[in-house]
C-alpha positions in Angstrom: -77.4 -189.3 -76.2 -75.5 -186.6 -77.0 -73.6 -183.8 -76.1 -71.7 -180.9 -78.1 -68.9 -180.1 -75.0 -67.4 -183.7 -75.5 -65.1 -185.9 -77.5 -67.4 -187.9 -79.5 -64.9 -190.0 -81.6 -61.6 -192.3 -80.3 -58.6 -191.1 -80.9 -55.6 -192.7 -82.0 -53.8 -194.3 -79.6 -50.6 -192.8 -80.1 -51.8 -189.6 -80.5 -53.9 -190.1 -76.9 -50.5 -190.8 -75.3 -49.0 -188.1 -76.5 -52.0 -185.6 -75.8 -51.6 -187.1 -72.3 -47.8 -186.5 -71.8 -48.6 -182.7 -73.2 -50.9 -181.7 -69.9 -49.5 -180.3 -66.7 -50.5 -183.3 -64.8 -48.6 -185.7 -67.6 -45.1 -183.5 -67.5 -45.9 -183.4 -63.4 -45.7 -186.9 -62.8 -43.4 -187.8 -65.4 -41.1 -185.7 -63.8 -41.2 -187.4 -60.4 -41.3 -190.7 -62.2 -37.9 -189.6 -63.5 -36.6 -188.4 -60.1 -37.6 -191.5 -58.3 -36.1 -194.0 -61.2 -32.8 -192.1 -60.3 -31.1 -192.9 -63.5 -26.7 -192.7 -63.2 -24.6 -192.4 -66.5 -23.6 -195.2 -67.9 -26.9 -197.4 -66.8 -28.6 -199.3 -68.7 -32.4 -197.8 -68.4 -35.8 -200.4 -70.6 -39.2 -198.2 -70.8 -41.4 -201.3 -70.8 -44.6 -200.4 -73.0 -42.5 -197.5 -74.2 -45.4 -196.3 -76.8 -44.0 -193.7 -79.4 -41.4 -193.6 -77.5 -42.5 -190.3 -75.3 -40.2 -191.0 -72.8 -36.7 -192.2 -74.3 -35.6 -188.6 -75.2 -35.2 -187.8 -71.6 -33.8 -190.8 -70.4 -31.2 -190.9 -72.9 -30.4 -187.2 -71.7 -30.1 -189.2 -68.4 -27.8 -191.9 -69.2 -25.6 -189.5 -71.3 -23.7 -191.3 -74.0 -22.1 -193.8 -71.8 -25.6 -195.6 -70.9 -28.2 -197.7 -73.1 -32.4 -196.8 -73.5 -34.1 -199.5 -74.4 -38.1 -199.5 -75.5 -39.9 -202.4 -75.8 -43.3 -202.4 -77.1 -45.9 -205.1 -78.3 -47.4 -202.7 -81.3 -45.0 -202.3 -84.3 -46.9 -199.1 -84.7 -45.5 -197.9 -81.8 -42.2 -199.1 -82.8 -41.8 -197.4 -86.0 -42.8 -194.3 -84.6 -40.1 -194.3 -81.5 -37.8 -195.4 -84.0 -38.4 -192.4 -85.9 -38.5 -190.0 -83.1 -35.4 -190.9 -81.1 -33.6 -191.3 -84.4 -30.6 -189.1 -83.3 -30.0 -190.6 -80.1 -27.2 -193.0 -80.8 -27.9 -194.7 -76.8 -31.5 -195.2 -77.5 -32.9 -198.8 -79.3 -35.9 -199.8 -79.5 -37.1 -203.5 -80.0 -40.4 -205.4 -80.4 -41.9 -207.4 -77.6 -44.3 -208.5 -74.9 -43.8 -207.7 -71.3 -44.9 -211.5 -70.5 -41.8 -212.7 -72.6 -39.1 -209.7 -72.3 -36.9 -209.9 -75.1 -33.5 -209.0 -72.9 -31.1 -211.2 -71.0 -31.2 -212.0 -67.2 -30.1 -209.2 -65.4 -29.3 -206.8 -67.6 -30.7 -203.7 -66.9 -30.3 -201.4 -64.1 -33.3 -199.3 -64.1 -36.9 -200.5 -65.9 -40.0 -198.1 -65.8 -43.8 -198.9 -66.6 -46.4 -195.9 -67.3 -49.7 -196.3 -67.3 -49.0 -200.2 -68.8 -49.5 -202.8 -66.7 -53.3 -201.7 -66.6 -53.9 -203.4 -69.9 -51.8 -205.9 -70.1 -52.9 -209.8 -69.3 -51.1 -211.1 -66.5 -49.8 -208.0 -64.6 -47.9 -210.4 -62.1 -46.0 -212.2 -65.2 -44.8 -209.2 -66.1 -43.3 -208.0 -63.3 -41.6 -211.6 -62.4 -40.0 -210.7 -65.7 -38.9 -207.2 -64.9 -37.5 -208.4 -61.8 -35.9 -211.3 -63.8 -33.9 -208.8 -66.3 -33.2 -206.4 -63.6 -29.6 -206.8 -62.0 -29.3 -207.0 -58.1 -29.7 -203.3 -56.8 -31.7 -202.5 -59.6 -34.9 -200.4 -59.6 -38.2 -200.1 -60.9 -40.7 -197.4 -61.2 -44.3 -197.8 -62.3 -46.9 -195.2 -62.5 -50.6 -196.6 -62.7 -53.7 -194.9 -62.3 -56.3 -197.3 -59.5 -59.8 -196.6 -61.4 -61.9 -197.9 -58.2 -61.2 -194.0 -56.7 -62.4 -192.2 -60.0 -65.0 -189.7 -58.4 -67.0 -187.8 -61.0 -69.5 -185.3 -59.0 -73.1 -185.5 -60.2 -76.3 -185.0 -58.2 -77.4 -188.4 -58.9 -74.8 -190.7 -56.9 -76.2 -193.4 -58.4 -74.8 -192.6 -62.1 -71.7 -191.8 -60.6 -71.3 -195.0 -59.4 -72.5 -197.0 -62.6 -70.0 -195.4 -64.2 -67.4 -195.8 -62.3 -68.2 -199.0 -61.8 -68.5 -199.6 -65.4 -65.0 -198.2 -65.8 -63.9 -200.8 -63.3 -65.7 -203.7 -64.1 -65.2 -203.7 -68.5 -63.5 -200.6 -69.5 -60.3 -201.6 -68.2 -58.8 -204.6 -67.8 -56.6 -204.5 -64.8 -58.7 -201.0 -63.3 -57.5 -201.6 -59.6 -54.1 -202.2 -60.3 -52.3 -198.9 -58.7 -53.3 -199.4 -55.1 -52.4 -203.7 -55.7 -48.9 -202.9 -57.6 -46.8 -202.3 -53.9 -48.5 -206.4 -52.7 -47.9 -207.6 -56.7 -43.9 -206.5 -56.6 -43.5 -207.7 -53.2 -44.6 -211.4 -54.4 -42.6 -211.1 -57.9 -39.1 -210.7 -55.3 -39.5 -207.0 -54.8 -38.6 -204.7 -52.1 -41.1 -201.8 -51.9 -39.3 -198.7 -50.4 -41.8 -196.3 -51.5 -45.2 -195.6 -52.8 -46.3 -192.1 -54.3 -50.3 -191.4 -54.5 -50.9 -188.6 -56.4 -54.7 -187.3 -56.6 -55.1 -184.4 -59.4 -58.3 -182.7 -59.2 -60.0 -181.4 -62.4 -62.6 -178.7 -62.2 -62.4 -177.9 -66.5 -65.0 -180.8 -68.0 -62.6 -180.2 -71.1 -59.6 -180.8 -69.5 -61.0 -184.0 -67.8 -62.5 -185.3 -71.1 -59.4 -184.9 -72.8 -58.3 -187.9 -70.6 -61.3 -189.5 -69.5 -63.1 -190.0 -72.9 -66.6 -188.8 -70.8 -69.1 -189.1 -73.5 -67.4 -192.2 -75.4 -67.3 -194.0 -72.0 -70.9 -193.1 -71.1 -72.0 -194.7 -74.7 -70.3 -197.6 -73.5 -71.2 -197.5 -69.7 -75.0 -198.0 -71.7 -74.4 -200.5 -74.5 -73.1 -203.0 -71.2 -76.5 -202.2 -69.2 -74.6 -200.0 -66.2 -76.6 -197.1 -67.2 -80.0 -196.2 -69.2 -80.3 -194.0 -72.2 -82.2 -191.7 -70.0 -80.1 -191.8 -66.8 -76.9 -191.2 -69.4 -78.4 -188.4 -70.6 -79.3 -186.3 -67.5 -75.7 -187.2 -66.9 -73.8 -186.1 -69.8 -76.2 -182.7 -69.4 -75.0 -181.8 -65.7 -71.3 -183.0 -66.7 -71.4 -180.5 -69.9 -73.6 -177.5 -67.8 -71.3 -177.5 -64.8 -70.4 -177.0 -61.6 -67.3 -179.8 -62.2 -65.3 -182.1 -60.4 -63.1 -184.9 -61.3 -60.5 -187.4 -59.6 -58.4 -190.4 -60.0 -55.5 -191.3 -57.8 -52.3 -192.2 -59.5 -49.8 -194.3 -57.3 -46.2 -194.2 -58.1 -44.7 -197.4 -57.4 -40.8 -197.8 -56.0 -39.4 -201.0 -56.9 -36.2 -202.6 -55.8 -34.2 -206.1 -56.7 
């Protein structure tokens, strides 16, 4: 099972976020992310999951010098290289920890954002009874998570579509549903929800989509659990790579109020 038009090995993880961040659709919804977190100088703004800290730059733009970014991650990895990168922003710190046990006092933020984190981590509804718990009154919240039940690949053969996708939702990710459950989760961590953003993109280049998606890794995967055959996962992979393709997830933007 094999194809040339794919990804064939993992890449790092760090290097996958940034890749990720780099696309139209990453800078898109970034963007709006931003605009919805509506960040004032002086606040005091924690990227929760903050990775290599691909975000911190612009929210320190946002808080100007008056205002604090904080990063927390649970990899030192990740760490070290946020440290590194938003080494000349004098507002910016970054700090080890785990989004079950936030390492920041009771209300002390004003603004927290999660991207594409709360998929993976154990307890998604501990976490956010710890946001809300750091989070001063007034404070917002923004989360942006993919729900990995809509993921529609197009395929003559509905039935692989569906193994895979269901594959996808039932082992490759651990929370895979959790975009369309984040507006009932923040509501029962103390929550108001003023807003939810879907956001659907569409991708038509099989490149494009692997880039993201991981098609072929996936597939290998989708076979070693049983959801698809050898056989079936080849015919697969073939139309994928030959084309005509279609791709789409939707990605809910979560509003978030104390």
């Amino acid at each position: 099972m094999t194809s040339t038009e794919f990804e064939t090995e993992t890449p790092d993880p760090l290097s996958y976020l940034d890749r990720v961040a780099a696309t139209d659709l990453g800078r898109s919804y970034k963007r709006r992310m931003l605009e919805e977190l509506d960040v004032r100088p002086g606040q005091t703004v924690v990227d929760l999951g903050c990775g290599p800290g691909t975000d911190l730059g612009a929210l320190a733009e946002a808080v100007t010098a008056t205002g604090t970014v904080i990063g927390v991650d649970h990899d030192q990895a990740a760490v070290d290289a946020a440290i590194e990168r938003t080494a000349g922003h004098r507002a910016v710190q970054v700090r080890l920890g785990d989004l079950h046990e936030l390492p920041l006092a009771d209300h002390s933020a004003d603004r927290t954002r999660t991207d594409r984190v709360l998929q993976h981590v154990a307890d998604p509804a501990r976490a956010l009874h710890e946001i809300r718990r750091v989070l001063r009154p007034g404070g917002r919240l923004v989360m942006g998570e993919p729900d990995w039940g809509t993921l529609t690949v197009d395929h003559p053969d509905g039935d692989l579509s569906h193994a895979y996708t269901r594959y996808v939702t039932d082992q490759a990710v651990r929370n895979a549903r959790i975009g369309s459950r984040l507006p009932r989760l923040a509501v029962a961590a103390g929550f108001a929800v003023p807003d939810v953003i879907a956001i659907t993109p569409v991708f038509r280049d099989v490149l494009a989509a692997d880039g993201i998606l991981g098609l072929e890794r996936t597939t290998r995967r989708a076979v070693a659990a049983g959801y698809l055959t050898p056989d079936g996962a080849q015919r697969w992979l073939d139309h994928l790579a030959g084309g005509p393709f279609l791709a789409a997830v939707t990605f809910y933007i979560v509003v978030a109020e104390a």
